[in-house]
N, C-alpha and C positions, 0 to 999 in steps of 0.2 A: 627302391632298393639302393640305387645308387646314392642318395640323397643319406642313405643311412648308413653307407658305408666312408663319404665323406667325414660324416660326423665323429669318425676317430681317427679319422687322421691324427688332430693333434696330438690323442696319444701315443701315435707313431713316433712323431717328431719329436715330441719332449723325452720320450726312451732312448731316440736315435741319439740325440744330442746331451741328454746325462751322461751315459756312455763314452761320447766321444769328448765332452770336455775334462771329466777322468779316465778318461782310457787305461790307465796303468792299476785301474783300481777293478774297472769293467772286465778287464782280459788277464785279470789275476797274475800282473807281471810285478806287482808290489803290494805293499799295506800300510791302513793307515801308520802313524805314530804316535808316540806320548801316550799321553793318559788312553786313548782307545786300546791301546793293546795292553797298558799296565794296569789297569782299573777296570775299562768297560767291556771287554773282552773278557775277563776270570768272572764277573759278576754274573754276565750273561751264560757262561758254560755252566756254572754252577747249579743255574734256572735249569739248562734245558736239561744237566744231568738229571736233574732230579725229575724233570716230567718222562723222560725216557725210563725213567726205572719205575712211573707209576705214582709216583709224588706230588705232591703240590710243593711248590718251590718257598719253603716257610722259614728255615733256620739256616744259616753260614756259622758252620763252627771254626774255622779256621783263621779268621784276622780276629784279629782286636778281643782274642775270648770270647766271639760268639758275637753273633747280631741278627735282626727280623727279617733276613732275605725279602719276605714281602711288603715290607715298612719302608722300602728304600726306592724310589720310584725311579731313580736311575740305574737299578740291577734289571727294569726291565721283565722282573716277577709277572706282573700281569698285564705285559704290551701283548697281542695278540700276535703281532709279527715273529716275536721271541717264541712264541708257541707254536705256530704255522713250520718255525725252521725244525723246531723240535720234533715235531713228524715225520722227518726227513732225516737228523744226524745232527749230532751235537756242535754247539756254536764253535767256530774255530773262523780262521785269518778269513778265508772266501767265505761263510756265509756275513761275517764284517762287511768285507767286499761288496757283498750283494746289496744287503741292510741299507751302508751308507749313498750306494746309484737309486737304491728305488725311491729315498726319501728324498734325494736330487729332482729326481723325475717327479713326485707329489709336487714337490716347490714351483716347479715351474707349471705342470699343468695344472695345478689348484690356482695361480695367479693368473694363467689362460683366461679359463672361466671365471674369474673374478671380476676380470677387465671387462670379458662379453657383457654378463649379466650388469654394470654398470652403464652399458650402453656405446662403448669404445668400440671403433673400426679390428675389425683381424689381425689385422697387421698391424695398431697398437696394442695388441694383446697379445702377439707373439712376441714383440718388443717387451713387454713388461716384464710375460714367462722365461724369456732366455735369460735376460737381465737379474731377475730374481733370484733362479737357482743356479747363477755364477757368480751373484754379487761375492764383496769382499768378505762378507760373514759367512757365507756355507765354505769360502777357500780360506778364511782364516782364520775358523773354530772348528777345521775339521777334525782337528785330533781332538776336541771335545766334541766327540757328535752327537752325542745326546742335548744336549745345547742345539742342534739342528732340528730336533724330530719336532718340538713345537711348531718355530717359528715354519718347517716345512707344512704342517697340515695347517696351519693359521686362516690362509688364504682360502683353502677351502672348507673350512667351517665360517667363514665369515661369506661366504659363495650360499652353503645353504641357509644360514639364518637370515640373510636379504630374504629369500625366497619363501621362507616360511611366513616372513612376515607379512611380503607385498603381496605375497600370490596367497595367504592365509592358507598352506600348504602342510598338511601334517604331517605328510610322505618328508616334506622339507625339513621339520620339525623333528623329525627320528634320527634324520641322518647329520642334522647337526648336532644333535646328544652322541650319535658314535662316533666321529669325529672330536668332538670335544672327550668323549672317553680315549681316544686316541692320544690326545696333546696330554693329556695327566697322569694316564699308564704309562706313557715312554718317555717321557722330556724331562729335562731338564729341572725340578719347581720351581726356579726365579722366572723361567721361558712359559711354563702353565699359568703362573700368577697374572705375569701382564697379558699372557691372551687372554685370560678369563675378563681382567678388566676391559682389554681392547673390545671383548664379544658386548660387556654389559654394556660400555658406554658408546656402540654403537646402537644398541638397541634402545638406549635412551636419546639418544638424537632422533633418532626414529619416530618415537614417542610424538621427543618436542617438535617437529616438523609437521608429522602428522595431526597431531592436535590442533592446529593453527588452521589446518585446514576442513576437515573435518571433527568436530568435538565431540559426538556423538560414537566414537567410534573405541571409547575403553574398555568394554567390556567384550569385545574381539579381540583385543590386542592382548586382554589379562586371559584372556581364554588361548590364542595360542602361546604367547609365555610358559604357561605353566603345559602346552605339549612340548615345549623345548625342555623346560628347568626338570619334571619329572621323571622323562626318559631319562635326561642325563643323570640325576642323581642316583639310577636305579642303576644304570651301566655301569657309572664308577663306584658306588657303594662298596665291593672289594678296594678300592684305593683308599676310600675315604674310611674307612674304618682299621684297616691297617695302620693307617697313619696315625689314625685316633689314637689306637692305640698303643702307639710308640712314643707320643708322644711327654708319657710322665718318664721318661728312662732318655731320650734324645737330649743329646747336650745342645742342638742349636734351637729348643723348640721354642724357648723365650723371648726370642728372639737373639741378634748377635751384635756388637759392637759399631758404628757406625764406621770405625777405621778402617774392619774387613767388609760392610755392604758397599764401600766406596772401591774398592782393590778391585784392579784391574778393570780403570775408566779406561773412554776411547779419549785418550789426551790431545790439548788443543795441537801439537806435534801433526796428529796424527790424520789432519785433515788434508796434510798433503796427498792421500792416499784417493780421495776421490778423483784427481785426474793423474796422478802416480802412484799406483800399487805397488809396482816392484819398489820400490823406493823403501821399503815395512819389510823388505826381504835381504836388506845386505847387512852387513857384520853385526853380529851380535853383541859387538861391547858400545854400538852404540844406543843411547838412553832415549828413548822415545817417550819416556814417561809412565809406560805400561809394559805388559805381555805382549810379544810381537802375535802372539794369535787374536789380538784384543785391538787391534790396531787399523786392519783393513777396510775399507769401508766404500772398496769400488763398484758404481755401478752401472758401469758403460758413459765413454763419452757421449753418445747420443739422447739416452734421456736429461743428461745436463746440461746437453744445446735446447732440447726442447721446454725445461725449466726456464732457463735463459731465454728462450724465445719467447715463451708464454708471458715472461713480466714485463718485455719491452710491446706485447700486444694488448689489447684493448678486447671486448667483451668475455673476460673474468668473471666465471658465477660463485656463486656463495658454496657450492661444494667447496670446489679448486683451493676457497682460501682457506679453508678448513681444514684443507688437504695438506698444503702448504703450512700452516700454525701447526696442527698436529707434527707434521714430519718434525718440524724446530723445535718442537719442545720436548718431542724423544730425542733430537741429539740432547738438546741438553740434557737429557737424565742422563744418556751414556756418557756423559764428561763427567758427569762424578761429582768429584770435590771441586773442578774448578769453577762450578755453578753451585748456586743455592739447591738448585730443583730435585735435585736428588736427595739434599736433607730434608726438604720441605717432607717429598715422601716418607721417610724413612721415620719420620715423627709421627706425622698424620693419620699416612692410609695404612691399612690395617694388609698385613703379611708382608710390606714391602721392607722388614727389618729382619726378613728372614733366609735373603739371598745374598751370596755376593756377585761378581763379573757385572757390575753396571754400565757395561760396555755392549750387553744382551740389548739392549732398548735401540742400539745401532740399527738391527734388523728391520722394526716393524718404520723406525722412521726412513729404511730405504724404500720398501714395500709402499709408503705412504707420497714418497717421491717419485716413484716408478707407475703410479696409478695417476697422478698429477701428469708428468710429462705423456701419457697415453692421451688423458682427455685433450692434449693442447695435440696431440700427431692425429689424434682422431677429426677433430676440426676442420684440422687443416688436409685431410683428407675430403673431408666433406666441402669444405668450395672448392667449385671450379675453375672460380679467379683467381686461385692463391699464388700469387709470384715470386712466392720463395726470399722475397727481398730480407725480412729479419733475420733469417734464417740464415741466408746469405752472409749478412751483417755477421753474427755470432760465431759463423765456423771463420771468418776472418780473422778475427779479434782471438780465437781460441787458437788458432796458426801463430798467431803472430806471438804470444803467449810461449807457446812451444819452442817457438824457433829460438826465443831469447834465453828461456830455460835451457837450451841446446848450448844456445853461446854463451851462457854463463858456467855450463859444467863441461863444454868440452875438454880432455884430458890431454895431460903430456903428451903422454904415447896412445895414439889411436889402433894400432894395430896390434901394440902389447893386451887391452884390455878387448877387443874384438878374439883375440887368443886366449886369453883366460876365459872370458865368456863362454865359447864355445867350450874350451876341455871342461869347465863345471859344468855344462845343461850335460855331455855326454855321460860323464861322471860324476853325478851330482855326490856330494856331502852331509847334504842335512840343512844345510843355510849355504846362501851363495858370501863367499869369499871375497867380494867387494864391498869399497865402500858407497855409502851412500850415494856422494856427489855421480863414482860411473854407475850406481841403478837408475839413479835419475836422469842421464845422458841416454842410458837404453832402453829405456822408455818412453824416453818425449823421438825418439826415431821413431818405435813403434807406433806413439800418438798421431805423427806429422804423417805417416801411411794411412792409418785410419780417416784422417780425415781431409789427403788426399782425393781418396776413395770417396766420399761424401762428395768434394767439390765437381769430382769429376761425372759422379753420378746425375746433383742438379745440373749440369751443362748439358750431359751425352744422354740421359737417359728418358724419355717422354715422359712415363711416369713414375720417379726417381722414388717417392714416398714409400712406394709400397715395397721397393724391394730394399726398405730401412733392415726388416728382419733376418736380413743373409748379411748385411755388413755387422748389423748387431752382432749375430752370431761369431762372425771373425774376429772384434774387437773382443769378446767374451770371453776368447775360447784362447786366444794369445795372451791376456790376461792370466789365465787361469794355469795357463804353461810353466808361464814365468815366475808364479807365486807357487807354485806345486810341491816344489822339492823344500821348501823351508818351513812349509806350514800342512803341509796333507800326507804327501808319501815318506817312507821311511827310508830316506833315503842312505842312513848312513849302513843301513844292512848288509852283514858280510856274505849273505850267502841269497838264493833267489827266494822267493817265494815258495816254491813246491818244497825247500828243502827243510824251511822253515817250519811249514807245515807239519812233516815228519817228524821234527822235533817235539810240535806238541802234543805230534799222537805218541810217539815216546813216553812223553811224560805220564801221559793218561793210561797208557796201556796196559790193561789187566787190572786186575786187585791191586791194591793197595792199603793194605790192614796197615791201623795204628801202629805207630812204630814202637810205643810205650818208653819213649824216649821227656827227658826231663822240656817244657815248654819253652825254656830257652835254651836249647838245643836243635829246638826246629828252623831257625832262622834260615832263608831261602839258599843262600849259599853253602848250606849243607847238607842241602837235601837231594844232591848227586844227581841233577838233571838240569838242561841247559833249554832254553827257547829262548833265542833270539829277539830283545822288543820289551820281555818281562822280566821284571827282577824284584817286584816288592811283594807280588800279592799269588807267588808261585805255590802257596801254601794249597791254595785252592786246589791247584790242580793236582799235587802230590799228595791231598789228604789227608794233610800233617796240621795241626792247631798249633795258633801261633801268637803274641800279642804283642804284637804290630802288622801291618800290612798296608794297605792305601786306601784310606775311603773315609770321608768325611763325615761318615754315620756311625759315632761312637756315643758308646752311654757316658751320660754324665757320673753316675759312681764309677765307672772305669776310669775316667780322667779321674779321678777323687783317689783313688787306689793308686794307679802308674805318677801320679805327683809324691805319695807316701814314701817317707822312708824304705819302709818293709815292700816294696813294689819289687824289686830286682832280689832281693832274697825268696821270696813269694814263688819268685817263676823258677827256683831251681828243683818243679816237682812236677810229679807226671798229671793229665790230664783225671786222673781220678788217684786221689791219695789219701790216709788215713791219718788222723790223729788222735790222741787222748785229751787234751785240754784246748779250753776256749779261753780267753782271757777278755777283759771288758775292752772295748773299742780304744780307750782314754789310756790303753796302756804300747798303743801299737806304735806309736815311736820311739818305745825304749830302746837306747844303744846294744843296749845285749842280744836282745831281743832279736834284733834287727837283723846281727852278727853273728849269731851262731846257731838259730833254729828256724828253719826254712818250715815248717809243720805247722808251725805255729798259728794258729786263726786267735781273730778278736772280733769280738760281734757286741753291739748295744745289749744283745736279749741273748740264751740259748734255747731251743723249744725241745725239752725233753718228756717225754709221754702226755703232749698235750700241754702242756703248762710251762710258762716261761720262767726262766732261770738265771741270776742275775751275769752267772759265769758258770763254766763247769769244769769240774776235773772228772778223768776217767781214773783207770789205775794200773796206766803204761802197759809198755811191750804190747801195742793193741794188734799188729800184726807182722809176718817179714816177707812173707812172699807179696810180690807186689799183684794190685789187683788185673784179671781178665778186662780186657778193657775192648769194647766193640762198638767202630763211630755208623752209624747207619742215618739215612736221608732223617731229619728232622728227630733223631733220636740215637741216645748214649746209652749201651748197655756196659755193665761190670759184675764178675763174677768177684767178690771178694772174699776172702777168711780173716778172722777177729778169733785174736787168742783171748782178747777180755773185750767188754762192752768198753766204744770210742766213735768216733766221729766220720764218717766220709764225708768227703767233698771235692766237686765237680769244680776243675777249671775253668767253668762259662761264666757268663753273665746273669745274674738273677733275672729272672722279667716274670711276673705273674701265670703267662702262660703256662707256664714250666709244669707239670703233672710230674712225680715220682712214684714205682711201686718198691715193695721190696719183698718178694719172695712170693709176687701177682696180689699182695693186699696193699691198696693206696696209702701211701702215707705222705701224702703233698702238704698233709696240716701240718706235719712234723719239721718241713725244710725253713730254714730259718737262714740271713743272711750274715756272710762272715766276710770280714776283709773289706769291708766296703759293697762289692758287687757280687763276690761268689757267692756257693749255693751249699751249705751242708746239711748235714742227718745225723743222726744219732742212731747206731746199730747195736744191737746186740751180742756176746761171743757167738761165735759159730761161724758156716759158710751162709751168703747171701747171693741173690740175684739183685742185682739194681738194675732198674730201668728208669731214666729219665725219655719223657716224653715230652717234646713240644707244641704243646696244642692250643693255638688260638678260636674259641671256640666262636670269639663273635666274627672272627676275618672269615672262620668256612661259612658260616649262616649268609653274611654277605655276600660271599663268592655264588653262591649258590641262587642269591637274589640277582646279582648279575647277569649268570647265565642264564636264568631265566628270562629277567628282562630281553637280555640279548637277543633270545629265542622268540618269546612274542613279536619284537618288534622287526626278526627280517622274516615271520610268518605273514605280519601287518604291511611290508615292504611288497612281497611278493604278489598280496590279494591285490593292492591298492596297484601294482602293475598289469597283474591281471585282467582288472575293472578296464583301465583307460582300455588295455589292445582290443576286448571282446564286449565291453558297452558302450 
């Protein structure tokens, strides 16, 4: 009993200390920044509105004229966490809060276990865990956290596909399929791309190692393969078909430019940041060559002594260099342009022309560092004659390093910038207010304390090794202080947390019926509510349609249309509006046109009663009261009157799903596309009911595979527990 209650401690410790290295995020005294609150935060409310009212989370009508809420894998549609919150209360600032600690805490306890199962001492594996979910990338992509949820579960899908494969474990085999459904439903896709490869091409080393030794042994290894590859396909099947299906309307699906897969490398600048982070955190107008969230890339001085140590030592195995090669050739991706390696990809391998932030591949090559300096602390754990001598050597030369960085940025006035220092941590800004040369001065202090601490440990302390993972933790966790307010919390915030809050239930609260206001009239700043943090993509949450907002998932006919002339004349009309004539495509950027008739559509074809038509005229004054217009989850209803037979059309975006009735008889065969991306019909005189439905009918058949799968395999989870305790 005891023996089993030991066994979670770690996940004590890795909760304890998510927590306490963002404390201000854990005790709900701030929020993140940037894009989390402007982008990933409205996306995610939107999901969980829609499962709270009984929905499946399929259509956003409010940015950009509409888009596939479940085709966008960073709205978080089908992360299971997004759902879990949903049970409880819709997404807002603290359940963020929560989101972004527990995937801190994965980080580091999936890297625990990753170091055990490789055979690493405890105490290099707590080293690796604190190390990983403090490195410089979960503190300096926090305002992009979905950029985190990958690389945070990476470790532990790569924990159980070892185990599936050494231990030929099926149980191991399931759980690395939901985990891997884990990194593709929440993350980032340039973060799911390279874990996927990271997963394939450890499992091909596998292989080849394997083989060499045993050759008889493929037709186990292709048997459990495919209890890996199957589950997983069956889990994400909702992802993967959703996407499929966005894919003929996604403007990046072709892939994208080399100039944007290159944006926002970790620049060669920005390698000061392994033994000075803070240094990536002072004034802003200096040019580091990147995004300062792009830039970090600290991962404790101690596993950099133990790298350092490891190559001035002798018995090196063929992992370690592996280890070693891998970790250097992911920096080099995330340098970008200033290496070939990342064009090389971007030609080559297949989806790597489909992200940008090449600064993302920083991650796996810390993780890749961090697993490397374990096996050389674990080693050295293991003799009993080890006398510390190299080791010794390295934190010398790493002093003395410091001390000179000290005397080269010591400042004019030492008591002037000890004063500023302090009044910005109490009052932080947003960015600290110095320049580079005093972050670098206040941080090689903190360096030369750190590893004080270390020297005084080998002298005073009998067995100084094992207690690496409490000094770790205090170089982590001061690190992570000092980088907080420029890159993670929001700090330029006028008011606290709780108040903030109140403003977004404000905005959300009660109904909010279509305003039947003209579409460029909806822009955020006139839609009479404030929340603190968001300003582009407020449409969401006031339920007003809009065509702009923030989000990198627009239809390519949308770009085709907002490049056109007639684009800004276009938007002076309500979300459903009536016309008499269609005019052929080839005639939409006439100046008159353009300038005086906002009604106006132009479409290649018109489909009226079934049969296409080169153009159409009606025969005017087709209506004057403007149509009933009702925005409901995944569907647009309109009550219209037509004084003479004329055209409706819908301010969204065409996409095939689209179903239409009109007066409960379908006429989806009828809707034909106008403007580039919109949606019209052809009515009759009279009064109509319109209903536009959004139904993807192969993303439910999937979802529905999914759950099932899901279902089977933690009934398969539960037997296969059952079996060990009671046979």
């Amino acid at each position: 009993m005891r023996k089993r209650i030991l066994s979670y401690l770690p996940l004590l410790v890795f909760l304890v200390l998510a927590c306490s290295f963002f404390w201000p995020l854990a005790l709900m005294q701030d929020s993140l920044k940037w894009d989390a609150l402007d982008a990933f935060l409205p996306w995610r409310r939107a999901v969980t509105e829609s499962l709270r009212a009984g929905h499946l989370p399929l259509w956003n009508p409010f940015q950009y004229l509409g888009f596939p809420l479940h085709s966008d894998p960073e709205c978080g549609a089908w992360y299971p966490m997004v759902w879990i919150i949903a049970l409880f209360r819709n997404y807002d600032f603290y359940t963020q809060n929560l989101e972004f600690c527990f995937h801190i805490f994965i980080a580091g306890y999936g890297t625990f276990v990753l170091a055990r199962s490789l055979g690493q001492h405890i105490a290099a594996a707590f080293v690796a865990g604190i190390c990983y979910m403090s490195c410089g990338f979960f503190v300096g992509n926090a305002q992009n956290f979905i950029f985190l949820i990958g690389p945070a579960w990476f470790p532990l899908a790569l924990f159980y596909l070892r185990r599936a494969l050494i231990l030929r474990s099926r149980a191991a085999a399931l759980k690395t399929g939901l985990v891997f459904y884990l990194i593709l439903s929440g993350s980032y896709p340039g973060a799911s791309i390279i874990a996927l490869y990271g997963l394939a091409g450890y499992a091909l080393y596998f292989w080849i190692t394997r083989f060499r030794i045993v050759p008889a042994f493929n037709k186990q290894y292709g048997k459990m393969l495919l209890w890996i590859a199957l589950p997983a396909l069956a889990f994400s099947a909702v992802v993967w078909v959703s996407v499929y299906e966005a894919l003929p309307y996604f403007s990046r699906a072709g892939g994208i430019s080399y100039e944007l897969v290159s944006e926002n490398s970790f620049s060669p600048k920005a390698f000061i940041s392994f033994l000075l982070p803070f240094a990536t955190s002072g004034l802003e107008a200096y040019d580091w060559g990147s995004g300062n969230c792009m830039i970090n890339a600290y991962m404790g001085l101690i596993p950099l002594l133990l790298i350092f140590e490891w190559a001035i030592s002798g018995g090196k195995t063929k992992k370690e260099w592996l280890l070693l090669i891998t970790a250097i050739l992911l920096m080099g991706l995330a340098m970008g342009p200033a290496l070939p390696l990342r064009y090389w990809l971007f030609r080559f391998v297949p989806g790597m022309d489909l992200f940008r932030h090449t600064s993302i591949f920083r991650v796996f090559a810390l993780l890749a560092f961090m697993l490397l300096g374990g096996f050389r602390l674990s080693r050295m754990l293991e003799q009993k004659d080890y006398h510390f001598r190299n080791l010794k050597i390295c934190l010398a030369l790493l002093l003395l390093v410091f001390v000179i960085i000290l005397i080269a940025s010591f400042p004019p006035d030492l008591s002037e910038l000890y004063s500023s220092f302090w009044e910005e941590y109490m009052q932080p800004t947003g960015f600290w207010n110095l320049d580079v040369s005093s972050c670098i001065f206040i941080q090689s202090q903190v360096q030369v304390v750190i590893i004080l601490m270390l020297l005084v440990c080998l002298f005073v302390v009998k067995k100084p090794l094992r207690i690496l993972p409490f000094v770790v933790a205090i170089d982590m966790f001061l690190a992570v202080q000092l980088n907080m307010p420029s890159t993670v919390t929001f700090a330029l915030a006028q008011n606290p947390l709780a108040e903030r809050e109140q403003q977004l239930l404000d905005a959300t609260d009660g109904e909010r019926p279509y305003n039947n206001q003209h579409i460029s009239d909806n822009e955020p700043g006139k839609l009479g509510v404030h929340v603190e943090g968001l300003w582009r993509n407020l449409n969401i949450f006031c339920k007003q349609p809009y065509y702009k907002g923030y989000n990198s998932f627009q239809f390519t006919s949308f770009n085709t249309y907002e490049n056109s002339r007639f684009f800004s004349t276009g938007m002076k009309n309500k979300l459903v509006y009536l016309s008499d004539t269609c005019y052929p495509i080839k005639l939409m950027e006439d100046s008159v046109a353009v300038a005086y008739h906002p009604q106006n559509l132009y479409a290649a074809h018109a489909m009226i009663q079934h049969h296409l038509v080169p153009l159409y005229y009606g025969k005017g004054n087709v209506g004057s009261a403007p149509p009933e217009v009702t925005i409901r989850e995944n569907e647009i209803d309109a009550v219209v009157e037509l004084k003479n037979e004329g055209l409706l059309t819908l301010l969204q975006n065409y996409h095939k799903n689209w179903k239409v009735t009109v007066d409960d008889q379908d006429r989806t065969a009828d809707l034909f596309v106008t403007n580039h991306t919109l949606m019209s019909l052809a009515l009759d005189k009279g009064q109509h009911c319109v209903r536009f439905i959004y139904t993807p009918l192969k993303t439910l058949i999937a979802f529905w595979i999914s759950v099932l799968a899901a279902g089977v395999s933690l009934l398969a989870l539960l037997w296969i527990s059952y079996r060990k305790r009671h046979f």
